[in-house]
PyMOL commands that place a pseudoatom at each C-alpha (Angstrom):
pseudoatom trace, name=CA, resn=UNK, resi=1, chain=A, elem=C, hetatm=0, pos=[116.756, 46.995, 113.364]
pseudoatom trace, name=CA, resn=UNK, resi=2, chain=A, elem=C, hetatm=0, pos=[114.291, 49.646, 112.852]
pseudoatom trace, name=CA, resn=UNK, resi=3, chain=A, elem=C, hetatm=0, pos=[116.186, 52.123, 115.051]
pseudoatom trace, name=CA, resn=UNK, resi=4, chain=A, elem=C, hetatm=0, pos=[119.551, 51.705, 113.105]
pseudoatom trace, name=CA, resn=UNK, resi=5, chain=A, elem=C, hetatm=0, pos=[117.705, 52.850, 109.999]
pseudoatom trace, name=CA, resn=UNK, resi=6, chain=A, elem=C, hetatm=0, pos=[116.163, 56.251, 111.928]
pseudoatom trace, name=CA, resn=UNK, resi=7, chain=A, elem=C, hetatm=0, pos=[119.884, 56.456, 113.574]
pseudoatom trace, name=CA, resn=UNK, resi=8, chain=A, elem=C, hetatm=0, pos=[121.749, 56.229, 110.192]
pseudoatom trace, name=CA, resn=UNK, resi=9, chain=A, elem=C, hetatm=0, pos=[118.873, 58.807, 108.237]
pseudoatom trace, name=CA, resn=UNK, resi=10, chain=A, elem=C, hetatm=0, pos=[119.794, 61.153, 110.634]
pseudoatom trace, name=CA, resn=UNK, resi=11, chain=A, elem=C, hetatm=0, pos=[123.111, 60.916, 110.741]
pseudoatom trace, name=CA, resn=UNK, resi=12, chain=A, elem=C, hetatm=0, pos=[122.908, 61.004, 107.149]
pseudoatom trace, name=CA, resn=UNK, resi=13, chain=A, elem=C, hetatm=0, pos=[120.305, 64.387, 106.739]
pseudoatom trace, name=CA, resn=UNK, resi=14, chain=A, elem=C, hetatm=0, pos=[122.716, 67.158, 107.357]
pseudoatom trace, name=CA, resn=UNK, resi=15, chain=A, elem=C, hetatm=0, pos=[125.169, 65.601, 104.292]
pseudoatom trace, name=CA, resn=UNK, resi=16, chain=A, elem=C, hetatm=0, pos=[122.061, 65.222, 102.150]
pseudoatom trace, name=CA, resn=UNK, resi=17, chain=A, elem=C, hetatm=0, pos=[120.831, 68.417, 102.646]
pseudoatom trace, name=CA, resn=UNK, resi=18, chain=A, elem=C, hetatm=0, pos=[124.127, 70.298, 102.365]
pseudoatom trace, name=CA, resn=UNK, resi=19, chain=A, elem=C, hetatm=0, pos=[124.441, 68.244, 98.764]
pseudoatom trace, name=CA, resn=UNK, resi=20, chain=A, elem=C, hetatm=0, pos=[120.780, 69.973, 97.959]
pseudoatom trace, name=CA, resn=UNK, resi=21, chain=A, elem=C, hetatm=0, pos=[121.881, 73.222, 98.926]
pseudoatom trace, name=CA, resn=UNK, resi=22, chain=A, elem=C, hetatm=0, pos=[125.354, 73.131, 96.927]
pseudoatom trace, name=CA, resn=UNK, resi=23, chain=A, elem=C, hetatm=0, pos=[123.172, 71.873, 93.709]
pseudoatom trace, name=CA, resn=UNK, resi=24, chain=A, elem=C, hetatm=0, pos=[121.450, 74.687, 94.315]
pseudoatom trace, name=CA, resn=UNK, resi=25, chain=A, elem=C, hetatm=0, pos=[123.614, 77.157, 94.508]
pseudoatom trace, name=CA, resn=UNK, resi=26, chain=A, elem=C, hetatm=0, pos=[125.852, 75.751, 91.262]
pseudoatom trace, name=CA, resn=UNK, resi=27, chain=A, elem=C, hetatm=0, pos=[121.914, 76.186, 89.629]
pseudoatom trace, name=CA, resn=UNK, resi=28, chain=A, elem=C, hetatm=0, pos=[121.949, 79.587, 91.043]
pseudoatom trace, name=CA, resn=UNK, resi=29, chain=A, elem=C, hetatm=0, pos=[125.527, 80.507, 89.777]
pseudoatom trace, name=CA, resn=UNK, resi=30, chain=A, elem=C, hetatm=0, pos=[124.904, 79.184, 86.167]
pseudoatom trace, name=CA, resn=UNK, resi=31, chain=A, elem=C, hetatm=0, pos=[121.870, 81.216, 85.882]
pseudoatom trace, name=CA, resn=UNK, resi=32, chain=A, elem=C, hetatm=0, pos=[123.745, 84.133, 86.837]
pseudoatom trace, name=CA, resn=UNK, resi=33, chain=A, elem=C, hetatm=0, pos=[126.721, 83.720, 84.258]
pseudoatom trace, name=CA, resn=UNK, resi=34, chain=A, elem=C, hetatm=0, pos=[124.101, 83.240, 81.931]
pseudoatom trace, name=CA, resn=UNK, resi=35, chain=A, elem=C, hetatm=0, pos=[122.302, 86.299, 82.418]
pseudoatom trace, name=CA, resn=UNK, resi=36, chain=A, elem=C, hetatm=0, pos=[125.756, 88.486, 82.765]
pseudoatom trace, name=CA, resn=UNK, resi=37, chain=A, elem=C, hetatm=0, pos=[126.629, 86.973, 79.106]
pseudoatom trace, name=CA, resn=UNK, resi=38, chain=A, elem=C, hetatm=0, pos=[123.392, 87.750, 78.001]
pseudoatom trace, name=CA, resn=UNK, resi=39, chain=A, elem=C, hetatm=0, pos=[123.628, 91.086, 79.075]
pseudoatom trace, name=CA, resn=UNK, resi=40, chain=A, elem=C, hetatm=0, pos=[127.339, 91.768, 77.720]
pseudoatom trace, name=CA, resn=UNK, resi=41, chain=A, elem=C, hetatm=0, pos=[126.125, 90.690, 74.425]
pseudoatom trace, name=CA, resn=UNK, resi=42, chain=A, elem=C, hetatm=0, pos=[126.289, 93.289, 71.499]
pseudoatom trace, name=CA, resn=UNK, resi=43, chain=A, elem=C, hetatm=0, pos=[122.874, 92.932, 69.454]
pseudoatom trace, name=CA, resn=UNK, resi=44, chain=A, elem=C, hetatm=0, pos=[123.633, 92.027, 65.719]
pseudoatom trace, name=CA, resn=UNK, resi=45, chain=A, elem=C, hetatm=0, pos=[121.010, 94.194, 64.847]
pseudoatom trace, name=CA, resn=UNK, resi=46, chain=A, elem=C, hetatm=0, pos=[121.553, 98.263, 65.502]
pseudoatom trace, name=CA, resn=UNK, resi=47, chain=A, elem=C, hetatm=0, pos=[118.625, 100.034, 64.313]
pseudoatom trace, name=CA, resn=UNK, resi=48, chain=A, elem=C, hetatm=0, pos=[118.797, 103.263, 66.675]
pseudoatom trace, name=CA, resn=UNK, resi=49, chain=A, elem=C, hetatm=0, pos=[115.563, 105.352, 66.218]
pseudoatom trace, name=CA, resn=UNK, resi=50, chain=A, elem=C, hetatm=0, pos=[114.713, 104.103, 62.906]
pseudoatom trace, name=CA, resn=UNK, resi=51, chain=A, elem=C, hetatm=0, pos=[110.977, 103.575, 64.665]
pseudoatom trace, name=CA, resn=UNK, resi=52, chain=A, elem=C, hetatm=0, pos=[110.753, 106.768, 65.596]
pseudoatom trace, name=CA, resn=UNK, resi=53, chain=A, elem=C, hetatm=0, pos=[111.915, 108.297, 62.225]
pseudoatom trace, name=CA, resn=UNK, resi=54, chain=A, elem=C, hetatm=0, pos=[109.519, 105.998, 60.481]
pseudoatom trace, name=CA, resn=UNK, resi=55, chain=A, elem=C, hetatm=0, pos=[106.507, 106.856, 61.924]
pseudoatom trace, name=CA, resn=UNK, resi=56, chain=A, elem=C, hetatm=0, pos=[107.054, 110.561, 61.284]
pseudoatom trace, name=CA, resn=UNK, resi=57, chain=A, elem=C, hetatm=0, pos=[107.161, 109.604, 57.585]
pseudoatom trace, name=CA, resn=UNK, resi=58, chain=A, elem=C, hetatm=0, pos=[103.858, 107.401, 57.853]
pseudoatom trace, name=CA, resn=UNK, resi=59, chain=A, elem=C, hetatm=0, pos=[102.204, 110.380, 60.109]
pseudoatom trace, name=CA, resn=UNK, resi=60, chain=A, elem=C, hetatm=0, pos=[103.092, 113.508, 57.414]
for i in range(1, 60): cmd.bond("trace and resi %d" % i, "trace and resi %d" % (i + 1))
show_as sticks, trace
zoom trace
């Protein structure tokens, strides 16, 4: 009985772990679309060199 079990796990292994590695990679690919969106977004905010022009104001 014992050996069924051990004959079925690893019959079963290579489907398991090619289900782990496809989860993974869907992971991987929704991180990635998430970071290209992130970095094709337009800031709401555009404040150019308004630092820079500041501190020359504060400094004279």
């Amino acid at each position: 009985m014992y050996r069924h079990v051990i004959y079925y796990q690893r019959l079963l292994w290579p489907l398991t772990k090619l289900g782990m590695i496809f989860d993974v990679y869907q992971k991987a690919m929704a991180f990635f679309r998430r970071i290209i969106n992130l970095k094709e977004t337009k800031p709401l905010i555009n404040d150019g060199n308004t630092f820079w022009k500041n501190l020359k104001k504060v400094l004279v």
